[in-house]
N, C-alpha and C positions, 0 to 999 in steps of 0.2 A: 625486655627485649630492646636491642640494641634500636635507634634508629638510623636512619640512613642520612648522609647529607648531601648539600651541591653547593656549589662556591663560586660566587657570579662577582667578576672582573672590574671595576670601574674605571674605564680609559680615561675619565676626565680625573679621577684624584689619584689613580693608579691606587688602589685600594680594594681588595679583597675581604668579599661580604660570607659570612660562612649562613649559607640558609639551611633547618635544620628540618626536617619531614614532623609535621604536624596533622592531627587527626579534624577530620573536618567536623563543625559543630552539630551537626545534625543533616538529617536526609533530607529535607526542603533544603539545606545549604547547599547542596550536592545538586537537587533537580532546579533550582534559580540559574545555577552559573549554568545547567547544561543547555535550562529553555535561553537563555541569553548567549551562549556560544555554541553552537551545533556543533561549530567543529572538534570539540574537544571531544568527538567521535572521530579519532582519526582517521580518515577516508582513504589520505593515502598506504598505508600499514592495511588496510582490509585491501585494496586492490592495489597495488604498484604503479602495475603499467594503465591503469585509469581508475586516479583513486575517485573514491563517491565524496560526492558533494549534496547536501541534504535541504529538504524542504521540513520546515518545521510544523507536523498538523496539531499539535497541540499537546497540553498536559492536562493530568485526568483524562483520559478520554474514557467514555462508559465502553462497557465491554457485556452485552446483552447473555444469559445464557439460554434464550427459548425467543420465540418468535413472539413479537409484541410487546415484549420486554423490554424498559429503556435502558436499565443497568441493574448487575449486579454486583462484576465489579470495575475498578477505575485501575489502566493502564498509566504508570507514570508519565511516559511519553512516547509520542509516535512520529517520526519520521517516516520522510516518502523518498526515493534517493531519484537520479538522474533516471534509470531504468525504468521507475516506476516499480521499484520492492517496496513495501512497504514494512518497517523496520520498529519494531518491539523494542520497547528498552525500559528496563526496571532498577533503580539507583537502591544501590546495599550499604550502610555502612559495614567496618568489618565487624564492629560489636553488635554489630543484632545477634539475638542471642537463637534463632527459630535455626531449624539444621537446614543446612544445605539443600537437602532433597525436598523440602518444602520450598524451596523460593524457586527451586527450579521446577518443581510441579503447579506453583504458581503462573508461572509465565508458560507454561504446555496448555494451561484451563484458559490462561487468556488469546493463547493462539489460533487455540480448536475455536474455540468461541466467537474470536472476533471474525475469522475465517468465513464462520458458516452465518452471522447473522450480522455484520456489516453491510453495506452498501457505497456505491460509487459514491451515490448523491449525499450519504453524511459524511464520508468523510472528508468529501471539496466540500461540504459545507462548514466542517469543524477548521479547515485550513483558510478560507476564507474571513472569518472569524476570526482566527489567530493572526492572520495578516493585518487585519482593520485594528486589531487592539493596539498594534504594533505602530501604529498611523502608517501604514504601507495598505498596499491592494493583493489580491494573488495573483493578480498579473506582475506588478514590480516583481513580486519574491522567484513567480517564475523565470524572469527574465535575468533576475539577478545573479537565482543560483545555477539557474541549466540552460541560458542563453535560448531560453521561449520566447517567440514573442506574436507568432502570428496566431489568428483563431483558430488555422486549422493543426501548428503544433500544441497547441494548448490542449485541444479535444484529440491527438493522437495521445498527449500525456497520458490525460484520464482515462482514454481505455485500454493503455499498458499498464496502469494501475489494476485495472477490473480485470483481466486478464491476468494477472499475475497474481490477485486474491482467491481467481478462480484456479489456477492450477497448482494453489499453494503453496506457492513462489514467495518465500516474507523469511526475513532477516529476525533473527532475537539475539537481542544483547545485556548481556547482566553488567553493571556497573557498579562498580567497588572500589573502595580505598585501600583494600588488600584482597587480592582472588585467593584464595585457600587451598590447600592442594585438593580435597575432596571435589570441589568445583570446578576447579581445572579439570579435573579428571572427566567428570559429567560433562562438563562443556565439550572439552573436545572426542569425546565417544560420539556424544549426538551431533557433532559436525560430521566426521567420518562417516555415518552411519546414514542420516538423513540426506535422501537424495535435491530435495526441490530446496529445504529450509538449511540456512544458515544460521549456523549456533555460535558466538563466539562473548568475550569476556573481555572488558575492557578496566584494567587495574589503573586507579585515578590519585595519582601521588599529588599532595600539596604539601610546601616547602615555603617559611617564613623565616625571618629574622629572630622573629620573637609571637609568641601566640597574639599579642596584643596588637601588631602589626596589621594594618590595611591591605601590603604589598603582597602578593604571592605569588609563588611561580605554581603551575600545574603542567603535569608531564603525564601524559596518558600512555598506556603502553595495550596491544593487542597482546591476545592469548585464546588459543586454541584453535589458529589456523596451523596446524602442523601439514608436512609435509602429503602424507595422504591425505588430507581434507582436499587442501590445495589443488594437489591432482583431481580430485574426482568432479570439484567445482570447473576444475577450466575447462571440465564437457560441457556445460550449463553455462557456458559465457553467452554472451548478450549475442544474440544471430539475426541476420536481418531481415526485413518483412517476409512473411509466406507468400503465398499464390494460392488460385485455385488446385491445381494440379498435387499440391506438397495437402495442401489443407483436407483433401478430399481422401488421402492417402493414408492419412494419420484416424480416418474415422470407422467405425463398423459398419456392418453390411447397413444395418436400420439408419443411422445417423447418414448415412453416403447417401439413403437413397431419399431424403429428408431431404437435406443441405441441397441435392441437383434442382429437387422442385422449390426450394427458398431461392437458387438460382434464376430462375426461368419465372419463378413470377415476378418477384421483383425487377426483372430486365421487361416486362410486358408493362408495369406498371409505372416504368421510370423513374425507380430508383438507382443510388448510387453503392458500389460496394467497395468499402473500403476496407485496405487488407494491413493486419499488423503482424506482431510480432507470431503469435498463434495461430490469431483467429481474426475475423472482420468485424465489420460495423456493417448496415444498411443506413442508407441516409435519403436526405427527402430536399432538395432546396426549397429554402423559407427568403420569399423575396423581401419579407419583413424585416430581415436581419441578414441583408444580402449573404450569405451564406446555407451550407448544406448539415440541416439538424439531425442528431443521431435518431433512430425509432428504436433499432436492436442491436445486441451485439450478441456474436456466435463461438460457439469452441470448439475444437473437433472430435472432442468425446461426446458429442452429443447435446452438451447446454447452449439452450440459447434463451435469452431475454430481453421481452421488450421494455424500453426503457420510455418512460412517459416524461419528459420533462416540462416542466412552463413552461419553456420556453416558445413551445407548440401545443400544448393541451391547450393552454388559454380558459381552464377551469372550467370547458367542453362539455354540455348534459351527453352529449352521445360518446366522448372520449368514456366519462365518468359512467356510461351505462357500460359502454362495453369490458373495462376493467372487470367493475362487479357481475358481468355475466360470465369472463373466463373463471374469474372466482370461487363462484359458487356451482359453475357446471362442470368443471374439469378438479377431481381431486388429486392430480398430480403435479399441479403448477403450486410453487411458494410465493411467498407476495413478501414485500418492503412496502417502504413511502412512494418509491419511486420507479419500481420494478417488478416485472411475473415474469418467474425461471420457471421453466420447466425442462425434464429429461428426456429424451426420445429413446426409447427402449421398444422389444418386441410387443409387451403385451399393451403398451399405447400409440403405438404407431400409428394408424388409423386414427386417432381421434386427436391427437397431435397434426397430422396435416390438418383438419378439418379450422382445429383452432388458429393457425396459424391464417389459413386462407381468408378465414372472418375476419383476421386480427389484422390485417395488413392492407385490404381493401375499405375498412370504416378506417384506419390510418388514412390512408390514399386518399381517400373523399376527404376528408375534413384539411389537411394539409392543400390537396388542389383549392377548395374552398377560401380557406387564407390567401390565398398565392391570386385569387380572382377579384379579392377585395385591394391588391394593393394597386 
């Protein structure tokens, strides 16, 4: 097969370099340049009129498939974008020899997966991390690549991230040195097709002088935003904060009549509500860290979950009692490190306010307590 070439100019000798398309030496040679240039995810080519620009949360990242599980398996890399998508990417060369429908079944086990057993708190953990290896902070990264800088757009970040894991809202991208047509094909069917997720394929041409050469040019190119994907995405473009009124709209009867009374006690007990892209946050000020800490955040299909961080547990015997009492009293809440979701449905509705009301009042005491000591 023929290959392709490019022919780069040089104004100072006036001499014409013939660069000739070269295969890349291996798939770590592929995920090195990608952890080191995020961009060679072309941001502008997926959005035009606002292209993404990405936050790097790591490479390998484990990918649990049951609850308490650390890993079973490792995502090549994960990207978090301006919106807070969180962005699947899996490097191909074109000779792997596994068929198509296997890599793309690959990355659907690590989607469902990461979806339902990730968490807020690992994965600002895994980016924090990646930041510091980097000798940067995730503040630097945030401010550098999405113009964050204060604590309260930092904590709006994370919970358009949690939010958008929750309504699964997340980006997959296959990366290659040649897309195949079988895969092109797959790719752009399941763009069309999937309403919340983004499927597309990014074909990653490198171009040398000669194999032995250091220099390289790389020219990324999108594949599988076709013309109806397109369309059916710019109803899913980015919209701006909800309300109560929109929030309340979007819920069923049980969830509606949930969310008024999460309203109305929270306002009795001087909490704060804050409202994002879907759904809110409740928050508490901590005069410790002059600032307002999150407890939960809400959806309007009915999840909601308290979020327990350090930052206000302060590793708590009554925080730590009451977690392991929703735990082991209520079998409808899921648990993380850092988090209990649970559903409000008909046949737990009743026992759902009962925990919430527990769960929000030994909050309320231990946070006013903090806030007495300062």
């Amino acid at each position: 097969m023929t290959k392709s070439k490019i022919y780069y100019l040089d104004s100072i000798t006036n001499n014409i370099h013939e660069l000739e398309e070269t295969d890349f030496l291996t798939e770590v040679d592929m995920q090195e340049l990608l952890a080191n240039y995020p961009n060679l995810i072309p941001g502008d080519q997926i959005d035009e009129e606002n292209p993404r620009n990405w936050l790097f949360v790591g490479r390998e990242i484990s990918v649990p498939s049951k609850e308490d599980e650390k890993s079973r398996w490792s995502l090549d890399h994960l990207f978090i974008d301006q919106d807070g998508i969180p962005t699947f990417v899996e490097c191909k060369r074109a000779t792997d020899t596994r068929a198509r429908r296997e890599v793309v079944a690959q990355m659907l086990d690590y989607a469902a997966n990461g979806i339902q057993y990730w968490n807020l708190e690992s994965l600002s953990r895994a980016a924090i991390k990646t930041a510091q290896e980097s000798g940067s902070s995730i503040e630097e990264k945030l401010l550098e690549n999405f113009g964050i800088q204060s604590e309260e757009e930092i904590e709006e970040f994370w919970q358009k991230v949690s939010e958008n894991l929750s309504q699964h809202k997340i980006r997959l991208i296959f990366i290659a040195d040649t897309i195949h047509r079988e895969l092109k094909r797959m790719v752009e069917f399941l763009n069309e097709e999937m309403k919340n997720v983004t499927v597309i394929a990014v074909e990653l041409k490198q171009y040398q002088v000669d194999k032995n050469s250091k220099n390289r040019a790389l020219i990324p190119k999108v594949i599988g935003l076709t013309e109806k994907a397109k369309e059916q995405k710019s109803h899913e473009k980015k919209k701006g904060l909800t309300n109560k009124e929109e929030f309340l709209s979007k819920c069923n009867n049980n969830a509606n009549v949930f969310y008024k009374h999460v309203f109305e006690k929270a306002k009795e007990l001087d909490f704060f509500i804050n409202w994002g892209v879907e759904g809110f946050s409740i928050r508490k000020q901590l005069n410790e860290l002059n600032k307002k800490t999150t407890v939960a955040i809400c959806f309007p299909e009915g999840t909601f979950q308290f979020y327990f961080y350090k930052e206000w547990t302060k590793d708590s015997e009554e925080i730590e009692k009451l977690k392991m009492d929703i735990i082991n009293n209520n079998k409808h809440v899921r648990t993380s490190n850092y988090a209990i979701t649970f559903n409000v449905s008909k046949t737990n509705f009743s026992e759902v306010i009962k925990l919430f009301d527990k769960a929000i009042s030994v909050i309320n005491k231990h946070l006013n307590d903090l806030n007495e000591t300062q």
